[in-house]
C-alpha positions in Angstrom: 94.5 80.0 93.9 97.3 81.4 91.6 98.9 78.9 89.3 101.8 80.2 90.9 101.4 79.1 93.7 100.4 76.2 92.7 103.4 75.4 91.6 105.6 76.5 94.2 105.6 73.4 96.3 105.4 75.5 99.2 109.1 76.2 98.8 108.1 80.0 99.0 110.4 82.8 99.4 109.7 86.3 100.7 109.8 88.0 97.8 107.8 85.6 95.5 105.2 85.9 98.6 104.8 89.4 97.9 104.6 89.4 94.4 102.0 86.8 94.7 100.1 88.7 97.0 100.2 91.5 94.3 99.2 89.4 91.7 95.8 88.6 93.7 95.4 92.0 94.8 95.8 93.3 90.9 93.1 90.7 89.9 91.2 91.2 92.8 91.4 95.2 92.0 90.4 95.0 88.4 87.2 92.9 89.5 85.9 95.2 91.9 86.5 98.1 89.3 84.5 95.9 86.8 81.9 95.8 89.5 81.4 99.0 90.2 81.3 99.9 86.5 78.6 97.5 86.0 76.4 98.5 89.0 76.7 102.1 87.8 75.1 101.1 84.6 72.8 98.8 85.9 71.6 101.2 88.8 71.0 104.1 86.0 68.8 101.8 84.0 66.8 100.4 87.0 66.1 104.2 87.6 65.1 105.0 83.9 62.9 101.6 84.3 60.8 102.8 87.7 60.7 106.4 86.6 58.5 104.6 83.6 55.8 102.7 86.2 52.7 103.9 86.0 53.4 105.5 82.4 51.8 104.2 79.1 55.0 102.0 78.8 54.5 100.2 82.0 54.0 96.7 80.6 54.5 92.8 82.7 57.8 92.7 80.0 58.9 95.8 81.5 58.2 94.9 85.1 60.0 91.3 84.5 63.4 93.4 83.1 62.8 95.3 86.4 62.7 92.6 88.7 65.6 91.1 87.0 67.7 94.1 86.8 67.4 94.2 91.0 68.0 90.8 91.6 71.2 91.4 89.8 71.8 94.6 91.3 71.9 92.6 94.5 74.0 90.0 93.5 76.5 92.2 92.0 76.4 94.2 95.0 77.1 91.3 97.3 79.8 89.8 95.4 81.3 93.5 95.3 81.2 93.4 99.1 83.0 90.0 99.3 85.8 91.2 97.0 86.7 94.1 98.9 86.4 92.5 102.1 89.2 89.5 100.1 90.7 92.6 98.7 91.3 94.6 102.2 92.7 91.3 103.4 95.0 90.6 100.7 96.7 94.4 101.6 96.7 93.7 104.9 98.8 90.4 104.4 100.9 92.3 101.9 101.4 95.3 104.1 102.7 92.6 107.3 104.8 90.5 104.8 107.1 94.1 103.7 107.5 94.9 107.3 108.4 91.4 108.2 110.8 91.2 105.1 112.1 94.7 106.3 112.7 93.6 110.1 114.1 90.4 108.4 116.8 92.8 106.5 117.3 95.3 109.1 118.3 91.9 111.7 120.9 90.8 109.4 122.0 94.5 109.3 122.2 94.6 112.4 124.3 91.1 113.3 126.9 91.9 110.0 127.4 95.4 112.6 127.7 93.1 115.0 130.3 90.7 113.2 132.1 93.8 111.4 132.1 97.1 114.1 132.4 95.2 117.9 135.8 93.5 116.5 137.1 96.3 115.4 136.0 98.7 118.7 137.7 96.1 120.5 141.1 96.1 118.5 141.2 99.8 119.0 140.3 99.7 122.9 142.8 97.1 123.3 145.3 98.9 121.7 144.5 101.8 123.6 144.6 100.0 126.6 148.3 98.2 125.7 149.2 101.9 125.2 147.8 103.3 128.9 149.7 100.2 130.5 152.9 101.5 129.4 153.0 104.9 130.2 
């Protein structure tokens, strides 16, 4: 949790929501990318280490380094999976909190029309009307 949000007190508004929720999704970004970078490398020297079984340099230290290298392999790979999963999740709330903040806006668009246009339409149908009467 953000220290942000920590701090908010739960007094939120919609737009500190959203940055919030881009915050995570920045940090949440940057980790994956980090992830990837380091399961690149570590999957390029896991294959330079097999392609050496069997050779003269095939040695226990070797195999140990091997074993070690795929165990972290796997870790990395399922802490990568948990991240985007957090990561799809996090745009996902950030993609429904803009349409919600844009239905929110185009509501109050809609009720200063109602509040502005309706009493003036019915100023000029009423003086339209006044003006049928009398002919």
């Amino acid at each position: 949790m953000s220290y942000t949000r920590l701090t908010n007190d739960g007094d939120d508004n919609d737009a500190n929501k959203s940055g919030i929720l881009r915050e995570e999704i920045s940090t949440h970004a940057n980790r994956v990318q980090s992830l990837i970078f380091q399961l690149q490398t570590n999957v390029s020297t896991f294959k330079r280490l097999v392609d050496q079984l069997g050779t003269a340099r095939d040695t226990k230290d070797q195999r140990a380094k091997l074993h070690k290298l795929r165990e972290s392999i796997g870790q990395m790979a399922k802490e990568s999976s948990v991240l985007v999963k957090k990561l799809a999740r996090l745009v996902t709330d950030l993609v429904h909190e803009e349409q919600d903040q844009e239905y929110e806006y185009e509501a109050g668009e809609d009720e200063d029309d109602q509040h502005g246009v309706f009493p003036h339409r019915q100023r000029r149908q009423g003086r339209w009307y006044r003006r049928q009467v009398r002919l």
